[in-house]
N, C-alpha and C positions, 0 to 999 in steps of 0.2 A: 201110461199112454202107449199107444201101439209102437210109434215112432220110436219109443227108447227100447222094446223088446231085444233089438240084437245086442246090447249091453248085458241081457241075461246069459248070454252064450258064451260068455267072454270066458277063456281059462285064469286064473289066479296069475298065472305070468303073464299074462295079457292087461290085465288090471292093473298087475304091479307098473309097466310099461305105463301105460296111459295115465296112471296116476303121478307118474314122474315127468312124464311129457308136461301134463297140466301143470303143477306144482312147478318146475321151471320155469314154463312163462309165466307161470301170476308171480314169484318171487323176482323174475326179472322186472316186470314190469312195475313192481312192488318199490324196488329200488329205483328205475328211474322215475316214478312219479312223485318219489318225494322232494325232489325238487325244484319241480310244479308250484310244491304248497310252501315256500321259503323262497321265492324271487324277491319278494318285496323284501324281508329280511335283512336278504343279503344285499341288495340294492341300498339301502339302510346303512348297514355295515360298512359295506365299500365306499360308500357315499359316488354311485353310479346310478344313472337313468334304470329302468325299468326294461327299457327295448335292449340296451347295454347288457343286461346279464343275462337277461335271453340266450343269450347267445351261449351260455351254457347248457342251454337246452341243445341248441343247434349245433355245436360242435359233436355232442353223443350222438346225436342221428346222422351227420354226415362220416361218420368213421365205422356206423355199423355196416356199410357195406365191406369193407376190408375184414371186419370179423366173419362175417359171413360165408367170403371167398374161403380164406388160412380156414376156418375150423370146418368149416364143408368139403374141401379136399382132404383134411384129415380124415373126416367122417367116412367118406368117398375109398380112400386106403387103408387106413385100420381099425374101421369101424365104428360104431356111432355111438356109443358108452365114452370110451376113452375122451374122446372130444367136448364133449356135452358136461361132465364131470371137470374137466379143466376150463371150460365156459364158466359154469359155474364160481368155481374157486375164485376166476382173476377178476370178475364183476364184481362180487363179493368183497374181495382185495380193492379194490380202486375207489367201488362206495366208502370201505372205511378209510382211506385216506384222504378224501374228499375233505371229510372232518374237520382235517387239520390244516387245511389251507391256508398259510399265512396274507396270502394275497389272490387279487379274482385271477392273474396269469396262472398262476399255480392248481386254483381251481379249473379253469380253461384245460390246462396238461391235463389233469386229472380226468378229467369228463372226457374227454378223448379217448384214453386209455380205457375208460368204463367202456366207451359207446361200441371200440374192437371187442371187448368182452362177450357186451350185452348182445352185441350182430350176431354171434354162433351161435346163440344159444334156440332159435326160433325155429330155424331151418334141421338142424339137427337132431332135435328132440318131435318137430312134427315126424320125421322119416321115421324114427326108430318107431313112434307109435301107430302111423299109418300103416305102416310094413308089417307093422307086428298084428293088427286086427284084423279081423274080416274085411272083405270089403264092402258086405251089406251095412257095418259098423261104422264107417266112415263120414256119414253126413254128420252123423249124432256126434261124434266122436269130434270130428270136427269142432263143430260148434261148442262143445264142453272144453277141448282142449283152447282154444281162441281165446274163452270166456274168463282163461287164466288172467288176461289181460287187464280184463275188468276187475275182476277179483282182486290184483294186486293194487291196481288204484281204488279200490273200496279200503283195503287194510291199510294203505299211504295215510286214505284220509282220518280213519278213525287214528293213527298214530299221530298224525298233525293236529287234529281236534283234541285227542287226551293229551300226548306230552309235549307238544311243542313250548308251550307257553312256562314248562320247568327246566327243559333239556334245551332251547333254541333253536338253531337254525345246524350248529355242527350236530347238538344231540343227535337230530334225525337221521345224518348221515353213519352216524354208528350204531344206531338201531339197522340199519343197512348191510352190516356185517353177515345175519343173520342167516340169510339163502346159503352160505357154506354148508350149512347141515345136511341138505340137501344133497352134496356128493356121496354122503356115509350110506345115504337109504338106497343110490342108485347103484353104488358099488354092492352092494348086498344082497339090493332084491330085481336088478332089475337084469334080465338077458340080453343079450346079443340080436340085431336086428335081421331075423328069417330070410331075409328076401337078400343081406350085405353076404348073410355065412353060405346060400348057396352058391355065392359067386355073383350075380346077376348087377349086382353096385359096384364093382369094384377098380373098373378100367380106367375110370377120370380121376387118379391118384395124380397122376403129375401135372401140372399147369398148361402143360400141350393138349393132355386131353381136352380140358377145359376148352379151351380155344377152338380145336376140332366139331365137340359139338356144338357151340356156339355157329361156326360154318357150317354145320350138316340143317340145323335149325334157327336161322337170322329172325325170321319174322318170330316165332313162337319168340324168340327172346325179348325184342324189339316190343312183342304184344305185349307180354308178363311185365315187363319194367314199366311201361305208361299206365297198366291196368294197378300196377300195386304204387305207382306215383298217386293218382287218383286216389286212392284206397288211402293212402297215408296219411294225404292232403285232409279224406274227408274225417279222420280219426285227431288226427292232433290240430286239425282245423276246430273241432268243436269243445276238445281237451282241456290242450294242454295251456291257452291261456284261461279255462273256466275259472278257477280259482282266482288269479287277479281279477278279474271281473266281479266275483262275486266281493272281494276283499275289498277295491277302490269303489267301484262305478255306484255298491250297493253297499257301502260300507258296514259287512258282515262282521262278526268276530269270529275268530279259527274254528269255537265250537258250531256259528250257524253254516260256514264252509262246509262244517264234518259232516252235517245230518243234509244237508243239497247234495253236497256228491257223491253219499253212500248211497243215497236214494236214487241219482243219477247213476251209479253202477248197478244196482239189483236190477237196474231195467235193460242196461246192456246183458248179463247176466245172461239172463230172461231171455231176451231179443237172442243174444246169440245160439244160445242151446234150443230153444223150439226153433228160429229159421236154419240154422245147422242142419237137424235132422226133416224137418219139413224137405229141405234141398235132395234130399235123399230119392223124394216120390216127385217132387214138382220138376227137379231138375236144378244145378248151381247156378243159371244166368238167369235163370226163371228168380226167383228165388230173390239175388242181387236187385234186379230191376224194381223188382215189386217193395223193395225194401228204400231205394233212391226214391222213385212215386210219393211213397206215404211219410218218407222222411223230407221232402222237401216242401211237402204241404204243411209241417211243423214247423218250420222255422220262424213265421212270425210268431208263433205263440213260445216259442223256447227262447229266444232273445227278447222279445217285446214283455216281457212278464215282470212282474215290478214287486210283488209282495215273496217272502220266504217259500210259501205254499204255492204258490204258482210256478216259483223258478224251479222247485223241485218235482212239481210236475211234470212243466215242461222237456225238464233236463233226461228226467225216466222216459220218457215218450220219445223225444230224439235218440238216445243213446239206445234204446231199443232197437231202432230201425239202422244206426250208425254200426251198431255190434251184430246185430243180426245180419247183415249183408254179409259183415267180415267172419262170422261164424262158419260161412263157406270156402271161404279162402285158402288153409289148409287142405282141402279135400282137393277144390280146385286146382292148386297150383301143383301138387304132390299129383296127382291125376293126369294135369299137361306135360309133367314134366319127361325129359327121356330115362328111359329105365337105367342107364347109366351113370345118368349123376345127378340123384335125386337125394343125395345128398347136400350138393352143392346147389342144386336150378332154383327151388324152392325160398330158402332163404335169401341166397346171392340176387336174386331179380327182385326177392321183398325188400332188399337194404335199400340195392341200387332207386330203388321207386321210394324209400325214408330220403335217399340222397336229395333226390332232385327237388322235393318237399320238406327238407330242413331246414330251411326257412318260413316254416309257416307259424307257429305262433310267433316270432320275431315280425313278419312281414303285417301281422293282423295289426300288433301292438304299434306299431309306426303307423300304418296306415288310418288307425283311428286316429293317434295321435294327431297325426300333419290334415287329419280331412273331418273327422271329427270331436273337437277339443269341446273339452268343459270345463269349467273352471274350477280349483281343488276344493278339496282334495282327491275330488271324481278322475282330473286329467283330463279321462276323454268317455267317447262312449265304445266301450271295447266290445259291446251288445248288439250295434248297430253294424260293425267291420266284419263279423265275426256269422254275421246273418248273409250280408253279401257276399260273403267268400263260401259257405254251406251251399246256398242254391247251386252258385257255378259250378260247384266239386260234384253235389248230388246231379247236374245232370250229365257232367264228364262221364263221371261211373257207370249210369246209364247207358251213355250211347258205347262206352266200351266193353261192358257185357252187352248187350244186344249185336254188337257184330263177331264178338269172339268165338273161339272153338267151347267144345264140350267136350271130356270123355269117362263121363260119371257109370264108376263100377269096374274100369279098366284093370287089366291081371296084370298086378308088380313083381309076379314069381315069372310072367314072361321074359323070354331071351332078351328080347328088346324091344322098348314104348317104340309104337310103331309112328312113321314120324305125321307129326302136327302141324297143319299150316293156320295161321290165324285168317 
């Protein structure tokens, strides 16, 4: 297809770059969605409510903003390798200690310590590989790098659906170990980010800077954090409770989970890499909108769907439009961001927007619970919570792409992003 031709152009270090940019996030994301598919487990195990260990969800997402800050001014001062490789490692390190958790506080610690890991890793790996393409490259590029996300919760589930049921609920977390390897290929094959070695990234190394352009740029920031609150909202809104849903409300077994939500990720996949590069000709807001529209007209049929074959339709149809928005994201924020700490803006206003939305599948799970109960071993209808809270995020996203900036194509080897007002 036409839209992927500036992938042809790419040099081998460009490749190597973008293939380690990707492979970061899906392995990121790889590891935290395996604890998505073992809430009930370990709810189980602790002999703790459901909404209760949740909260092991919501601890990693509200600590990735601190990763995000510490390894984006690393990134920011000595480059975007160094950081991103030490991302890796200690995410890697903290899944497999997770393992051994003798108790849920312990787990709690642990998923904390993940969630600083897993925050640097987004921000710094989109730079190194935006910096490093074309910028005709970047819609596409975009949406394939995003699409790591999906891809990681595609591999979670086929690893929950194959070995859950022999290794358990620690197994998983030591199949998590794994994205370590990940460091060897980037140290090897991957260069130094073009746009950090000319100089042009390098001046937000110390925490004043940070704060300076925060002042030179209030609003752009202000906009970036509500825009990726939104965004977060409408991603682990539709997520990261699917699987208890599928497991209680529809009483699945972990292999009919596995074939629902790999099926539900080939469509984010999908969704994200064609709206990704689509975004490229139509525009990134353009692009977003049109994807909130056709996603919020799904919602009855993605919650409301009662047989295997329908929830997996649904689920590919929603996530489609859910991944395809966010497929623009990277290009987006990397694009708004100021040429001096696009190391740090990018990720650091993505967390801070996980922050203020880390409580969303906890808040879903209650909120069915206390408003809509059924009686067990259903609990509640997590279908029907989970549908009300989609429309509101899907038309939040909307009205905040329709009033935000643009500046799709923008030169990152410029002296300095010229400044942006939302």
């Amino acid at each position: 297809m036409e839209i992927f031709a500036p992938l042809r152009e790419l040099s081998p270090s460009q490749w190597r770059t973008f293939i380690a940019a990707f492979l970061g996030w899906c392995l990121d994301a790889f590891d935290f969605f395996l604890v998505t598919f073992v809430i009930t487990a370990i709810a189980d195990d602790f002999k703790l409510p459901i909404p209760t260990v949740l909260f092991a969800v919501t601890i990693a997402l509200m600590f990735r903003p601190l990763g995000a800050l510490l390894f984006g001014m690393l990134a920011d001062r000595y480059g975007r390798r160094g950081p991103l490789m030490l991302s890796i490692a200690l995410y890697s390190l903290f899944e497999l200690l997770s393992g051994f958790s003798p108790n849920f506080t312990a787990l709690i610690v642990l998923r904390a310590l993940y969630g600083i890991a897993m925050g640097g890793e987004w921000g710094v790996g989109a730079a190194i590989a935006l910096e490093t393409l074309p910028a005709k490259a970047r819609g596409v590029a975009s949406g394939i790098i995003q699409q790591g996300y999906a891809t990681g919760y595609l591999l979670a589930a086929l690893v929950f659906g194959t070995l859950f049921q022999y290794i358990g609920w620690r197994g998983m977390f030591f199949v998590g170990v794994l994205p370590a390897l990940l460091v060897f290929y980037i140290r090897r094959g991957v260069e130094e980010s073009p746009a950090w070695r000319s100089g042009q990234s390098r001046s937000l190394g110390m925490g004043v800077g940070l704060w300076q352009s925060i002042r030179q740029h209030p609003i752009l920031f202000v906009y970036a954090i509500l825009l990726m609150a939104a965004f977060n909202f409408m991603s682990h809104g539709s997520q990261d409770l699917y699987p208890t849903f599928l497991l209680k409300q529809h009483g699945f077994n972990p292999q009919s989970v596995r074939n629902v939500t790999v099926l539900m990720n080939v469509g984010a996949i999908v969704g994200g890499t064609l709206i990704g590069a689509l975004s490229q000709r139509i525009g990134r807001r353009m692009a977003i909108m049109a994807c909130c529209g056709l996603g919020a007209v799904l919602v009855p049929f993605w919650s409301g769907a009662q047989t295997a074959a329908t929830l997996a339709l649904g689920a590919f149809a929603l996530q489609f439009f859910v991944q395809g928005a966010w497929g623009v994201v990277p290009a987006q924020l990397n694009e708004l961001s100021p040429a001096e700490a696009r190391g740090t803006f990018p990720g650091f206003t993505y967390q801070l927007g996980n922050l203020i939305t880390a409580y969303a599948a906890q808040w879903e799970a209650a909120f069915a619970t206390k408003r809509f109960p059924l009686p067990p071993p259903q609990g509640a209808n997590y279908g029907h919570a989970m549908a009300l809270a989609m429309v509101a995020v899907f038309a939040a996203v909307f009205i905040l792409a329709l009033v935000g900036p643009e500046r799709r194509g923008v030169d990152f080897m410029a002296k300095r992003a010229a400044t942006v007002s939302a």
